[in-house]
LOMIMI-161969 format. One line per 2 residues: number of its first residue (from 1); their letters; for each residue x, y, z of N, C-alpha, C, O, CB. Coordinates in steps of 0.02 Angstrom, whole numbers, plus 50000, padded with zeros to 5 digits. Atoms other than C-alpha are relative to their C-alpha. Last residue first. Glycine has a CB too. Layout:
REM residues N
NUM	A	X Y Z X Y Z X Y Z X Y Z X Y Z ~ ...
This chain:
REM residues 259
259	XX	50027 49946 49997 50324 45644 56065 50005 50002 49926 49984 50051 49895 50028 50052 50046 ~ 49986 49942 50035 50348 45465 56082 49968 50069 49992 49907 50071 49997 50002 49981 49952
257	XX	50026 49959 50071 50295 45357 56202 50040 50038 49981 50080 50064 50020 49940 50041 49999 ~ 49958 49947 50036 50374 45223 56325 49965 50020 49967 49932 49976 49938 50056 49988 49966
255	XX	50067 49988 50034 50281 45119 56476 50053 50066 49965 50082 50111 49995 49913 50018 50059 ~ 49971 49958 50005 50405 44995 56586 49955 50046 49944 49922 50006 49911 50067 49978 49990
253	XX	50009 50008 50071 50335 44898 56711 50002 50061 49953 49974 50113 49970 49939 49968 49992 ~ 49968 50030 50038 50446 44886 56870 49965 49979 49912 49989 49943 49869 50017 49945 50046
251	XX	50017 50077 49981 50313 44942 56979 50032 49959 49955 50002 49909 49935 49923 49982 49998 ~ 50050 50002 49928 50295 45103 56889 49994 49906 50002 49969 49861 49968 49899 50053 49985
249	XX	49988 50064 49977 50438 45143 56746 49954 49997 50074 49970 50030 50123 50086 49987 50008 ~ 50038 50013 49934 50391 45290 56621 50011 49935 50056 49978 49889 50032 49930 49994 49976
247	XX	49979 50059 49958 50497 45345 56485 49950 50016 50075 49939 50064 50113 50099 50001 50014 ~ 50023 49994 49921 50433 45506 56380 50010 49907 50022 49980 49864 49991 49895 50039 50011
245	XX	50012 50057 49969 50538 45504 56196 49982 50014 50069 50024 50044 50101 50054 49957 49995 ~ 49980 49975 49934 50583 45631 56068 49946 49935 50029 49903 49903 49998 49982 50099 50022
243	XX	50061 49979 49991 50620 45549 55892 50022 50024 50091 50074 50018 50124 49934 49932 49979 ~ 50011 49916 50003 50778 45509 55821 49940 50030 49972 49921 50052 49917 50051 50033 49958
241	XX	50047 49992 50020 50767 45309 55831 49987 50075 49978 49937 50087 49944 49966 49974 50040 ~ 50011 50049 50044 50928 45266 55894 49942 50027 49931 49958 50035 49872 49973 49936 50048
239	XX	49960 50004 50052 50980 45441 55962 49994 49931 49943 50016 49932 49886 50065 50005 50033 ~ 50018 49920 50044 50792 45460 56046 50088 50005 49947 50084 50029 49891 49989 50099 50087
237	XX	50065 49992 50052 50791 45298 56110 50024 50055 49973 50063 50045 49926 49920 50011 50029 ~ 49964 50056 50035 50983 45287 56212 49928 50001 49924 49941 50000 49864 50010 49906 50068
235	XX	49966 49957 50042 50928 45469 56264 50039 49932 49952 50075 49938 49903 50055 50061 50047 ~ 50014 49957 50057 50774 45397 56337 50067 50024 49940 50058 50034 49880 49970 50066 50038
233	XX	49981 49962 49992 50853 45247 56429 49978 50033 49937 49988 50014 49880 50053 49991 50023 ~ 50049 49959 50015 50790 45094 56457 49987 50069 50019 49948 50090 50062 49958 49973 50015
231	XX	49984 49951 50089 50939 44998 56431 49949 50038 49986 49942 50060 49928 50005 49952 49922 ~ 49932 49975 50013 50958 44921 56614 50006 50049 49958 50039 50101 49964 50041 49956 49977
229	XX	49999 49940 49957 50763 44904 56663 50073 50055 50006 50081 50112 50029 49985 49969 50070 ~ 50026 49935 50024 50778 44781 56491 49983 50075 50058 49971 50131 50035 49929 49975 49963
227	XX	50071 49998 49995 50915 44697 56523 49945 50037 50002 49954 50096 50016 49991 49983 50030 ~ 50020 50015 49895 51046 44732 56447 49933 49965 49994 49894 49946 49950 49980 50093 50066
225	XX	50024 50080 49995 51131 44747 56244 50005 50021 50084 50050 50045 50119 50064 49919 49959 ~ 50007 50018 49927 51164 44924 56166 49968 49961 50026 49908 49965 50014 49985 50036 50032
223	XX	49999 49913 49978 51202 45008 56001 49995 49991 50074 50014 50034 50114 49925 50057 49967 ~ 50036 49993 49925 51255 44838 55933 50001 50077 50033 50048 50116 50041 50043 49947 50057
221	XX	49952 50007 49934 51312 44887 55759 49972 49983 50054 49921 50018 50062 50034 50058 50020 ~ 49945 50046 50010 51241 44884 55578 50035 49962 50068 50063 49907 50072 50053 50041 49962
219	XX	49947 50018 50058 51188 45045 55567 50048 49950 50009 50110 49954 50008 50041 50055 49983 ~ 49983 49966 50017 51084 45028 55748 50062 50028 49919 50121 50037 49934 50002 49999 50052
217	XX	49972 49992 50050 51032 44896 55836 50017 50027 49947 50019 49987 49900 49995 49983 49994 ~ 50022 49931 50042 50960 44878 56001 50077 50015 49946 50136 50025 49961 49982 50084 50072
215	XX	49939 49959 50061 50973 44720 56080 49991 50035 49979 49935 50025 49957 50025 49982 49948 ~ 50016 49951 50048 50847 44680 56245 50078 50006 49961 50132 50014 49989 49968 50076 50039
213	XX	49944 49960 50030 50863 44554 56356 49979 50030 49944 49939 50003 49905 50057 49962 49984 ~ 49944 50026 49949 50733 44445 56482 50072 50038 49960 50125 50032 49992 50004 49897 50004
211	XX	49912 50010 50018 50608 44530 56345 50015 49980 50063 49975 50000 50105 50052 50071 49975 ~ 50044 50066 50012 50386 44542 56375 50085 49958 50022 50093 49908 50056 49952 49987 49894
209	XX	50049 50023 49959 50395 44726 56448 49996 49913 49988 49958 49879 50023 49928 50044 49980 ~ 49952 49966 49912 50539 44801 56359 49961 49964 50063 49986 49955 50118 49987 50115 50020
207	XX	49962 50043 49999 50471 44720 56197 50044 50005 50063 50089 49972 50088 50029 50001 49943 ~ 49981 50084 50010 50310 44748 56187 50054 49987 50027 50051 49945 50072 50010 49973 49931
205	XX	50040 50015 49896 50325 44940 56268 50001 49923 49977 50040 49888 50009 49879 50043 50036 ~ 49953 49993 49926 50433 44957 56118 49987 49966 50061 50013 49929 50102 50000 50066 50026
203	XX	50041 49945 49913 50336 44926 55976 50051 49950 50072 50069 49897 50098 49852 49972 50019 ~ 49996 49918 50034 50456 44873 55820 49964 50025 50064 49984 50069 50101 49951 50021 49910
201	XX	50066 49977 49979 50496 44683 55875 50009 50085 49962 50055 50109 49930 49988 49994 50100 ~ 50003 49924 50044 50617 44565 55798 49956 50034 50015 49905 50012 49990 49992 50003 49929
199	XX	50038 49962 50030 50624 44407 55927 50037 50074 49969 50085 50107 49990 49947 50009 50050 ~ 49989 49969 50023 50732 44266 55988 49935 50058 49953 49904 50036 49905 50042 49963 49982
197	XX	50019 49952 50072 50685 44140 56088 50014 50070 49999 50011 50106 50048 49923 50002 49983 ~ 49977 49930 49995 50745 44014 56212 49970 50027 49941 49959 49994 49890 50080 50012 50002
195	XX	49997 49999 50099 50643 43858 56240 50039 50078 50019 50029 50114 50068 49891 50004 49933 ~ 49922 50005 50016 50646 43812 56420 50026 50020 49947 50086 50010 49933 50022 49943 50000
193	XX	49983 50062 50024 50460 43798 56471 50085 49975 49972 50107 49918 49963 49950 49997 49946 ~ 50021 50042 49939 50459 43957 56539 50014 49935 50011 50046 49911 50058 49938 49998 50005
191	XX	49916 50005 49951 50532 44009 56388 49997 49974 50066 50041 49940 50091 50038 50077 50018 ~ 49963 50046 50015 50373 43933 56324 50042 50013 50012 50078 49965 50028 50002 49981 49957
189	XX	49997 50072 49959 50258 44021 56441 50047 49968 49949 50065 49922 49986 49917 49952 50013 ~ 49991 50003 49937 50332 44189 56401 49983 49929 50037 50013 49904 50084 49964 50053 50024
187	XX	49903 50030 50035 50320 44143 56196 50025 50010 50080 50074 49974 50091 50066 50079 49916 ~ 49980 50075 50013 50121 44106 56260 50064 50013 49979 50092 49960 49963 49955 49956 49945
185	XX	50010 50047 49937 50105 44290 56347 50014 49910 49977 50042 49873 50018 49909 50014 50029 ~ 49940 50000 49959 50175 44373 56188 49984 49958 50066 50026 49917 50083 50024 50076 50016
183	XX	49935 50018 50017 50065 44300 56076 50046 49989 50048 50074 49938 50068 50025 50041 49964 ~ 50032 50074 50002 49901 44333 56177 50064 49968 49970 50085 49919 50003 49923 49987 49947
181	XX	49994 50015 49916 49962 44520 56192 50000 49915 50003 50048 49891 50033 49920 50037 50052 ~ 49932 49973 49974 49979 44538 56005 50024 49968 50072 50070 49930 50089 49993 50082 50009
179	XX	49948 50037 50027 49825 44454 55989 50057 50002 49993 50089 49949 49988 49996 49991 49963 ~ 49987 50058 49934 49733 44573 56093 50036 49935 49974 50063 49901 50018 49921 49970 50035
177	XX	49976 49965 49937 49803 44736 56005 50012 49936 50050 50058 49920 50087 49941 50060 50032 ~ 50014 49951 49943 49771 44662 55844 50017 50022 50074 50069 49992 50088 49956 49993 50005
175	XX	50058 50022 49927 49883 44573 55741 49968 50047 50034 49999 50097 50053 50033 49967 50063 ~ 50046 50013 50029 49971 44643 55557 49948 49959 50060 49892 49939 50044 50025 49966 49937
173	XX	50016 49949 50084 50133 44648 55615 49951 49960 49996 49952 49899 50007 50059 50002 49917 ~ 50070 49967 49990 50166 44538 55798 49969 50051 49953 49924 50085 49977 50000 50034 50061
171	XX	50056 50044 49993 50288 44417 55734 49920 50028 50020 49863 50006 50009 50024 49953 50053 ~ 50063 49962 50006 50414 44538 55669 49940 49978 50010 49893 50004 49980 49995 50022 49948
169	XX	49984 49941 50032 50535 44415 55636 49951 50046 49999 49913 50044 49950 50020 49991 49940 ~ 50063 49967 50039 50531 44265 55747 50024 50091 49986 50056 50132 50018 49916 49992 50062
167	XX	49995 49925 50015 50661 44149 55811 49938 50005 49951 49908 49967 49913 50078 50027 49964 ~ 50028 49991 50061 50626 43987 55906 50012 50091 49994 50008 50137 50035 49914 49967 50000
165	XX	49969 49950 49983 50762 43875 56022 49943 50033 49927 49943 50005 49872 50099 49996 50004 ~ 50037 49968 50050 50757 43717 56085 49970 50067 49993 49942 50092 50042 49960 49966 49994
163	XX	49983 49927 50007 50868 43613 56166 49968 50033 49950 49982 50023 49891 50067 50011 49990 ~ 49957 49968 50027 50824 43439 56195 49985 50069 50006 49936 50092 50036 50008 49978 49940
161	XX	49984 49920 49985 50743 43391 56350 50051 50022 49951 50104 50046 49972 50030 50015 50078 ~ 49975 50013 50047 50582 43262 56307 50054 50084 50031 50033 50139 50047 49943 49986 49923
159	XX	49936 50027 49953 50503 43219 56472 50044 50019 49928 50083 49971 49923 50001 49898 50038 ~ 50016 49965 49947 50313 43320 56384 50103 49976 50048 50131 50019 50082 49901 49960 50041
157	XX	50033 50019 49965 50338 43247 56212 50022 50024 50076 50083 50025 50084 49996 49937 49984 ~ 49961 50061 49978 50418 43374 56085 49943 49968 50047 49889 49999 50050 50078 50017 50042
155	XX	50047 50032 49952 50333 43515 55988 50064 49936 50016 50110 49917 49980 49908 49971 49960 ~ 49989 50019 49937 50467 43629 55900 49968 49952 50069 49990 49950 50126 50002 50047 50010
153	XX	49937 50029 50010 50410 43613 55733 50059 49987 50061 50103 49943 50062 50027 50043 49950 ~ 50001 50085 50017 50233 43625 55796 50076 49969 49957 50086 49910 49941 49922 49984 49937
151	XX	49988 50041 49969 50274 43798 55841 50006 49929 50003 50050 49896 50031 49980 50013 50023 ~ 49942 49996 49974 50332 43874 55683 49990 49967 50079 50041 49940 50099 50025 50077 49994
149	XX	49928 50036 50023 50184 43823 55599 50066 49998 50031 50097 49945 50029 50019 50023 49945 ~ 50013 50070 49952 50065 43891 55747 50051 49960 49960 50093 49926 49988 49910 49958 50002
147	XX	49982 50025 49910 50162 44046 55716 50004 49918 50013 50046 49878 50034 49925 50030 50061 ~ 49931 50010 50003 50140 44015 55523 50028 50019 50059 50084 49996 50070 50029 50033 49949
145	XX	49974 50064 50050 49953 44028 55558 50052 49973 50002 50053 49920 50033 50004 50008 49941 ~ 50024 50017 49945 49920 44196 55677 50013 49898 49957 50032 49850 49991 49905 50049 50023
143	XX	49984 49972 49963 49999 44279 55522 50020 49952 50070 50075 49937 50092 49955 50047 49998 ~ 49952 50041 50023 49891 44215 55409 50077 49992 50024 50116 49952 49999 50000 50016 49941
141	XX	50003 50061 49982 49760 44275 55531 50040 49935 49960 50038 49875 49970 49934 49992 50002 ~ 49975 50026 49918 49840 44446 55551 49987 49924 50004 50024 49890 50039 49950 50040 50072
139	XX	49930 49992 50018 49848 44464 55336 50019 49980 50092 50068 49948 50111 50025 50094 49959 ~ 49987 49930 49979 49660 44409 55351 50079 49974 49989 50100 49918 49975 49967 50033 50085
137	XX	49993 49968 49947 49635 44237 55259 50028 50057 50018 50075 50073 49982 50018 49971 50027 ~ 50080 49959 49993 49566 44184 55081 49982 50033 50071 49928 50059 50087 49932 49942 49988
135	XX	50002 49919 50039 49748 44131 55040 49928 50044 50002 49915 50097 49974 50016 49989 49910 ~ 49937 49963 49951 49780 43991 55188 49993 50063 49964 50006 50116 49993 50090 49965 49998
133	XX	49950 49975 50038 49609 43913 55108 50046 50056 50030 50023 50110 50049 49970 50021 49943 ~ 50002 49933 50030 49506 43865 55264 50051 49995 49942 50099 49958 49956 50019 50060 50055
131	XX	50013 50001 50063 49488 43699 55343 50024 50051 49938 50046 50030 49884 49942 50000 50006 ~ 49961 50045 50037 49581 43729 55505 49983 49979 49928 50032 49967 49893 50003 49947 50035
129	XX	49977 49986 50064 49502 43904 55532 50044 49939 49960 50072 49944 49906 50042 50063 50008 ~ 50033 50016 50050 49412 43839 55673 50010 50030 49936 49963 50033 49896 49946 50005 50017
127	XX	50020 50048 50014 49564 43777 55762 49944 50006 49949 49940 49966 49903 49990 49972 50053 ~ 50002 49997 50072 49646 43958 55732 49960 49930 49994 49941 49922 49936 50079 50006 49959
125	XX	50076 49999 49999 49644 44004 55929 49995 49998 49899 49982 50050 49868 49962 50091 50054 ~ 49983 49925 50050 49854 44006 55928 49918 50025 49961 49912 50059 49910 50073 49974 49916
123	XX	49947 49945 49958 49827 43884 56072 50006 50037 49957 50011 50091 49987 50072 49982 50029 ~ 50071 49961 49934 49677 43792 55994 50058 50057 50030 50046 50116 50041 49957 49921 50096
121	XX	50062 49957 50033 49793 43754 55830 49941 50025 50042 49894 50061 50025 49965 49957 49947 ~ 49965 49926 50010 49925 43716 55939 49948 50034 49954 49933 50094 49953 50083 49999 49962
119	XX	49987 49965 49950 49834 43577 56023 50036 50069 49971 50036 50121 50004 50040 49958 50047 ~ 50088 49968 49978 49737 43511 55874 50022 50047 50059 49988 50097 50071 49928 49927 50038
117	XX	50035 49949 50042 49925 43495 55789 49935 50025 50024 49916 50082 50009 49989 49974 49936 ~ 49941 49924 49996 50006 43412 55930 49965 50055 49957 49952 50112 49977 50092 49985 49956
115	XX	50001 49964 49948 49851 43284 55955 50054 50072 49989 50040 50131 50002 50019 49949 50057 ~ 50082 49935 50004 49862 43266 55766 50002 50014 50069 50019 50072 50074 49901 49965 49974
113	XX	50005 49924 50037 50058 43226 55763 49938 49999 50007 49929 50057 50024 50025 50017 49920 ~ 50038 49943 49970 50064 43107 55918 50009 50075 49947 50019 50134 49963 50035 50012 50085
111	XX	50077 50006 49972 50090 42954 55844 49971 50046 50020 49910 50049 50020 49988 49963 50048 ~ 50017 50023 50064 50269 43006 55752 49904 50000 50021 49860 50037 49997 50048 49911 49979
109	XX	50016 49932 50005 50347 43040 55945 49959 50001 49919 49945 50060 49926 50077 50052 50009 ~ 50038 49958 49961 50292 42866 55975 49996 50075 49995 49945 50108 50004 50017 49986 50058
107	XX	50090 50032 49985 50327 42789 55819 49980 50042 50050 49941 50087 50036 49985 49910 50034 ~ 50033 50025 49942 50504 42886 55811 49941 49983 49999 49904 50032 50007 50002 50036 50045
105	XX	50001 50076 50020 50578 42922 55633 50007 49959 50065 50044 49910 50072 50062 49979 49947 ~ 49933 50025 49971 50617 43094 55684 50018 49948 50004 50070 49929 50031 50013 50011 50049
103	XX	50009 50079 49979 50465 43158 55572 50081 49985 50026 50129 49996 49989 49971 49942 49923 ~ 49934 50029 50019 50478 43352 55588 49989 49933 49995 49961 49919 50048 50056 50013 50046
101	XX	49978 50071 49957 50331 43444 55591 50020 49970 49973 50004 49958 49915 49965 49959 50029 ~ 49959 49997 49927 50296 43614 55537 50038 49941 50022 50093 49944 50050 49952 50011 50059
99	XX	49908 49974 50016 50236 43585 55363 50042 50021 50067 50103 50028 50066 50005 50084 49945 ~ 50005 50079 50026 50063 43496 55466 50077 50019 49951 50125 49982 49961 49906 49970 49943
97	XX	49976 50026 49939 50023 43697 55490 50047 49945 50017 50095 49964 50049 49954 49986 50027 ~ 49930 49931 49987 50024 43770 55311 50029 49954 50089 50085 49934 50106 49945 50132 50021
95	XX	49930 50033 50063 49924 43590 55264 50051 50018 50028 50100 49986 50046 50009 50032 49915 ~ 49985 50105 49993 49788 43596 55425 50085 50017 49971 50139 50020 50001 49930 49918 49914
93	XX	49966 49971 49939 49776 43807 55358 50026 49922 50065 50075 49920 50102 49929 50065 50040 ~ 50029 49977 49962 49725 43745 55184 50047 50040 50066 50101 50068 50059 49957 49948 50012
91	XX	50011 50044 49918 49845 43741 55052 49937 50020 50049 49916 50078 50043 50072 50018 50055 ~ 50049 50006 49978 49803 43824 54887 49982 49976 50072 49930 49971 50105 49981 49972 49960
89	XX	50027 50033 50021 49980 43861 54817 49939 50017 50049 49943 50066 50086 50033 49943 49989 ~ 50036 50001 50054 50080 44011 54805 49938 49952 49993 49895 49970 49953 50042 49989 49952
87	XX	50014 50074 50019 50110 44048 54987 49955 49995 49926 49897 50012 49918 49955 49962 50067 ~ 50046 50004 50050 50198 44210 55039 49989 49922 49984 50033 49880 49987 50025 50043 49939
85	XX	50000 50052 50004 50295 44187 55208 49953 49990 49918 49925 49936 49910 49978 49974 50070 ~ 50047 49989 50065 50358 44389 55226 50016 49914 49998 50074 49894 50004 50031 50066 49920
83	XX	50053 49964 50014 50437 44418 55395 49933 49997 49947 49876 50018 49952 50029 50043 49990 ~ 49983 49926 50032 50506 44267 55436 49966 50033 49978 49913 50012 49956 50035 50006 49958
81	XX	50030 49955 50006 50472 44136 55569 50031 50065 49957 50064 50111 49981 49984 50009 50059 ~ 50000 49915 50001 50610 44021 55628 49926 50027 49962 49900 49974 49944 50078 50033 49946
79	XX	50046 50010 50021 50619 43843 55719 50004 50082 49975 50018 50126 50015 49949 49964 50045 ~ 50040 49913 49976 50758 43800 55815 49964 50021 49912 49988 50008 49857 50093 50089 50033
77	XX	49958 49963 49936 50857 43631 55854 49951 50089 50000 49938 50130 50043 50117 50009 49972 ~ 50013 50024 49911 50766 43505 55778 50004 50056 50031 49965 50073 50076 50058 49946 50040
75	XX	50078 49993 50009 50756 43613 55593 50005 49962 50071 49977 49999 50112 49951 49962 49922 ~ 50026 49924 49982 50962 43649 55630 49938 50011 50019 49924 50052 50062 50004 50045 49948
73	XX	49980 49974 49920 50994 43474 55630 49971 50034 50013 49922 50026 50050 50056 50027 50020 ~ 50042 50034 49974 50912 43443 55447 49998 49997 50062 49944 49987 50090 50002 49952 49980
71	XX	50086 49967 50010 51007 43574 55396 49978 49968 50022 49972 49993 50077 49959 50012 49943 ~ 50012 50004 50062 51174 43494 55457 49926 50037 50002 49890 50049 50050 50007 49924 49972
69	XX	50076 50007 50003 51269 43560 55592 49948 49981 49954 49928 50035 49934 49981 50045 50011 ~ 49999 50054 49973 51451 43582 55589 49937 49950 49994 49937 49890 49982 50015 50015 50058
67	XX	49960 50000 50068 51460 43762 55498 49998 49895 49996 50002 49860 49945 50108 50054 50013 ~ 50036 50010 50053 51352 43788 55644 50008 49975 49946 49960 49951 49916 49985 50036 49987
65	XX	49988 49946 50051 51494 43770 55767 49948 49976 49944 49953 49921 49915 50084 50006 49973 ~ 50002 50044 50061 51436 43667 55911 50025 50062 49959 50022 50120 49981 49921 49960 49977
63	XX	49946 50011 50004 51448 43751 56087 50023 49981 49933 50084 49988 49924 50011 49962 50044 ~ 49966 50028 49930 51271 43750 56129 50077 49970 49971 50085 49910 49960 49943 49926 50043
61	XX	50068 50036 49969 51225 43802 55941 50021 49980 50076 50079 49961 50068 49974 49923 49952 ~ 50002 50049 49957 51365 43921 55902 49963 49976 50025 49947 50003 50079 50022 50004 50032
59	XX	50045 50012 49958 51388 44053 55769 49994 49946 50014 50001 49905 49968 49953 50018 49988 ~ 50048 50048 50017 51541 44138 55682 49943 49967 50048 49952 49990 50104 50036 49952 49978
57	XX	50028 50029 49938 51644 44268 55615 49954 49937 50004 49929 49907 49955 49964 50050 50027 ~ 49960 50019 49925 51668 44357 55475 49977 49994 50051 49935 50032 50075 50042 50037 50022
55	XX	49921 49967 50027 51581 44366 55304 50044 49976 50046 50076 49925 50037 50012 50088 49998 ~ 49961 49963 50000 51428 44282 55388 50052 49994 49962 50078 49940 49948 50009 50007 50047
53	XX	49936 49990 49970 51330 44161 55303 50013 50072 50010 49993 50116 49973 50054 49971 49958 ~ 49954 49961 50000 51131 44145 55279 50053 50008 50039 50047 50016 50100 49980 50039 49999
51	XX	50022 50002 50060 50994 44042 55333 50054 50028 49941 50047 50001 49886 49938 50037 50004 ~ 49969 50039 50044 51096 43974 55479 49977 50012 49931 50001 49977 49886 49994 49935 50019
49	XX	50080 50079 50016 50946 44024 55616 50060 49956 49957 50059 49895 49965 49891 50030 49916 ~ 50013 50064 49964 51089 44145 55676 49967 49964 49970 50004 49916 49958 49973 50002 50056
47	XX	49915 50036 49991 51146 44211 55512 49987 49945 50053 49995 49884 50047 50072 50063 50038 ~ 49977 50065 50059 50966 44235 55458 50067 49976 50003 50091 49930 49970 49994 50022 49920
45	XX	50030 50057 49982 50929 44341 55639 50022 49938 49954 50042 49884 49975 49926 50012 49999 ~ 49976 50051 49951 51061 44443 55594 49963 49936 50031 49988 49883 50051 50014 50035 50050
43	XX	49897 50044 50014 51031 44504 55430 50010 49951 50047 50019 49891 50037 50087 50059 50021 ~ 50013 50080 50031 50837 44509 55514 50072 49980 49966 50102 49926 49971 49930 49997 49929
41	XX	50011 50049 49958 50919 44655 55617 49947 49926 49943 49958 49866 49949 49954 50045 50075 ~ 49925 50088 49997 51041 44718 55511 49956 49957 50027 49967 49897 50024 50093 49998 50069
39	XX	49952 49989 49953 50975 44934 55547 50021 49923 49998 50069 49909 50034 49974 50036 50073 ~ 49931 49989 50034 50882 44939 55376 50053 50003 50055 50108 50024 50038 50003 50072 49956
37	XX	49994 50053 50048 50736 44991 55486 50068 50005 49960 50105 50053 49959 49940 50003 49952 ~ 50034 49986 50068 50757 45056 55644 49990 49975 49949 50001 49915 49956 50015 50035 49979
35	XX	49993 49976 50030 50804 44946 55793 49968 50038 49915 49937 50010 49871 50032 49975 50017 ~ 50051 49950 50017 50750 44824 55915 50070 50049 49963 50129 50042 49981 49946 50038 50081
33	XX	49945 49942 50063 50816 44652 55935 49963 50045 49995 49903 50031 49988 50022 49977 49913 ~ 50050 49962 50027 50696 44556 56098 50054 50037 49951 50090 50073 49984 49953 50047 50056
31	XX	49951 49957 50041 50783 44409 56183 49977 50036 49941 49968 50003 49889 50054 49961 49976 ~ 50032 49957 50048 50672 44318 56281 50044 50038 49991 50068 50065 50040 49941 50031 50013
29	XX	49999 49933 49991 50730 44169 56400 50009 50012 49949 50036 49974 49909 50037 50030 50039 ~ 50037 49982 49944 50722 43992 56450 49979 50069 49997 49939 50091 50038 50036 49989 50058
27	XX	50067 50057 50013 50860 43933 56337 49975 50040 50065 50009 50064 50111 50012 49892 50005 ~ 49985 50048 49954 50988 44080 56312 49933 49961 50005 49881 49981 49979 50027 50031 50069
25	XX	50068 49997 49982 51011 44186 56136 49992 49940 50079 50026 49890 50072 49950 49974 49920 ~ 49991 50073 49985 51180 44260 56139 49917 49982 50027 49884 50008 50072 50071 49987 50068
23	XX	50049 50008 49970 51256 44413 56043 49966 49916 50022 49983 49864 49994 49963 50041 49961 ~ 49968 50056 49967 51441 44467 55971 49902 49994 50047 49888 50042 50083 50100 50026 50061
21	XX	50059 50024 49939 51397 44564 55837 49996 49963 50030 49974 49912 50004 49951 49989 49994 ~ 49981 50008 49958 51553 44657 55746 49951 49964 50078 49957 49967 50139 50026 50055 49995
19	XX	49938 49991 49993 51488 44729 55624 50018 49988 50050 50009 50036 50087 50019 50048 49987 ~ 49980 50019 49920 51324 44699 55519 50080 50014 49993 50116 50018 49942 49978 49906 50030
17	XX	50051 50016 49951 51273 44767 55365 50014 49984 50077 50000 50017 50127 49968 49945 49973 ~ 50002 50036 49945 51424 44854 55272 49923 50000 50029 49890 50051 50038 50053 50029 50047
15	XX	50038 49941 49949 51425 44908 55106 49984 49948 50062 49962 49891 50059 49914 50044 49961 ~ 49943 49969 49959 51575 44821 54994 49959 50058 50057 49982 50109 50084 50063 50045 49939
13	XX	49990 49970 50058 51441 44721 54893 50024 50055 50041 49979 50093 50059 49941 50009 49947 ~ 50046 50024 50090 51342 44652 55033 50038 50067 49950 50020 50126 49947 49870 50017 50000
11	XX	49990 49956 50054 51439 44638 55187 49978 49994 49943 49988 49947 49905 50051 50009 49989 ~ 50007 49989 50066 51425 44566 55365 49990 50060 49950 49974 50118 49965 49961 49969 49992
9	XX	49991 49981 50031 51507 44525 55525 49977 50006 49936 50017 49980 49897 50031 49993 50010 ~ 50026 50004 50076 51487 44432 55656 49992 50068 49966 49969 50116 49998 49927 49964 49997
7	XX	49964 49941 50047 51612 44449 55801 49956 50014 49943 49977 50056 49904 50076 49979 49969 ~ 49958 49954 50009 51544 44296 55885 50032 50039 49950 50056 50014 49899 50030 49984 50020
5	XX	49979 50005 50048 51351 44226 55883 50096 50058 50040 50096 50107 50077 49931 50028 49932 ~ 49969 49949 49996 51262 44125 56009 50068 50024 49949 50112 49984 49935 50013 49993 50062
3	XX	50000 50001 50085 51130 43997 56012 50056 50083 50025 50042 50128 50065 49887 50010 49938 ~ 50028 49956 50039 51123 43937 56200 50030 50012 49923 50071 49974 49897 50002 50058 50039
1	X	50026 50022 50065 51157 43806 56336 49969 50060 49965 49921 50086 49992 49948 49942 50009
């Protein structure tokens, strides 16, 4: 069971973005995209999620062809996060949240939206910001917000086993060091939990350290898909990124800087 794309392909106005990206997100497990900027990777994330068509090729919910799928499907099935969420109106941080959740026109799953919401609003530690105007908050704690939005669109009841699947675009920008960390340890318990996810990361050691697969992406192209003790290779960094690079691996955890 997974979200997975073949051959994809895209083009804006005869300049190529993506080419040829055959990649596969799996339930249970972290799948980290890394590359420079302008290298496709949110292109690609918005093909998978369905926000956006490929040119050529195409993408597969557990076997399904997207093209198949209706929007309203898609919001069960996987939940996204994009970089920039600007919010014109006044909402509180309750409101921004409470847009997460799906009504599936179940009483029982239906009964349990405030427990779901008090619980993700303590897990993404924002409960006492539930009042708040969403625009009078830090750029990390608006941030730390449209997480908990994006989880509560995935909440189910505890025996519940659809397939579920959340992408995020740069989710750790604008967090501090320990909120960063605090992130990544709860998207590890929810693959845990079965959920597959997809991430856009920019720091390394995040993503080599948190990932079950790493993509690295490059003008457009897969530059190189493993796991991450597989692809963690200076000279694979230093032509992506062209910078010089010290690799460290102790006890299987993996610790990269730049020179």
């Amino acid at each position: 069971m997974s979200i997975y794309s073949e051959k994809i392909s895209l083009k804006y106005n005869d300049k190529s973005i993506l080419e040829d990206i055959n990649i596969e997100i799996k339930k249970g497990m972290i799948l980290s995209i890394l590359g420079p900027n302008g290298a496709g990777k949110s292109s690609l994330l918005n093909i998978l999620s369905g926000d956006i068509e490929s040119n050529i090729g195409n993408v597969f919910y557990d076997n399904t062809d997207i093209k198949n799928i209706s929007i309203q499907e898609r919001a069960f099935i996987r939940s996204v996060m994009s970089q920039n969420q600007p919010i014109v109106f006044d909402f509180s941080v309750r409101d921004i949240v409470e847009m997460g959740w799906l009504d599936k026109g179940n009483i029982r799953y239906s009964n349990n939206i405030n427990n779901a919401i008090i619980g993700v609003l303590n897990d993404c530690e924002i409960a006492h910001l539930e009042k708040r105007k969403f625009n009078t908050l830090s750029g990390g704690e608006q941030r730390r917000v449209h997480f908990a939005r994006s989880l509560i669109q995935l909440w189910r009841e505890s025996d519940n086993k659809d397939s579920r699947y959340l992408m995020l675009d740069e989710p750790t920008s604008n967090l501090d060091l320990s909120h960063q960390i605090k992130l990544m340890n709860m998207l590890k318990k929810l693959a845990n939990d079965g959920v597959g996810i997809l991430l856009i990361l920019h720091d390394l050691n995040l993503a080599f350290n948190f990932s079950d697969y790493i993509a690295i992406i490059k003008n457009g192209k897969l530059f190189a898909y493993d796991k991450p003790l597989n692809i963690i290779d200076k000279n694979i960094l230093e032509d992506v990124f062209e910078l010089t690079f010290n690799v460290d691996i102790i006890d299987n955890k993996i610790n990269v800087n730049y020179i």
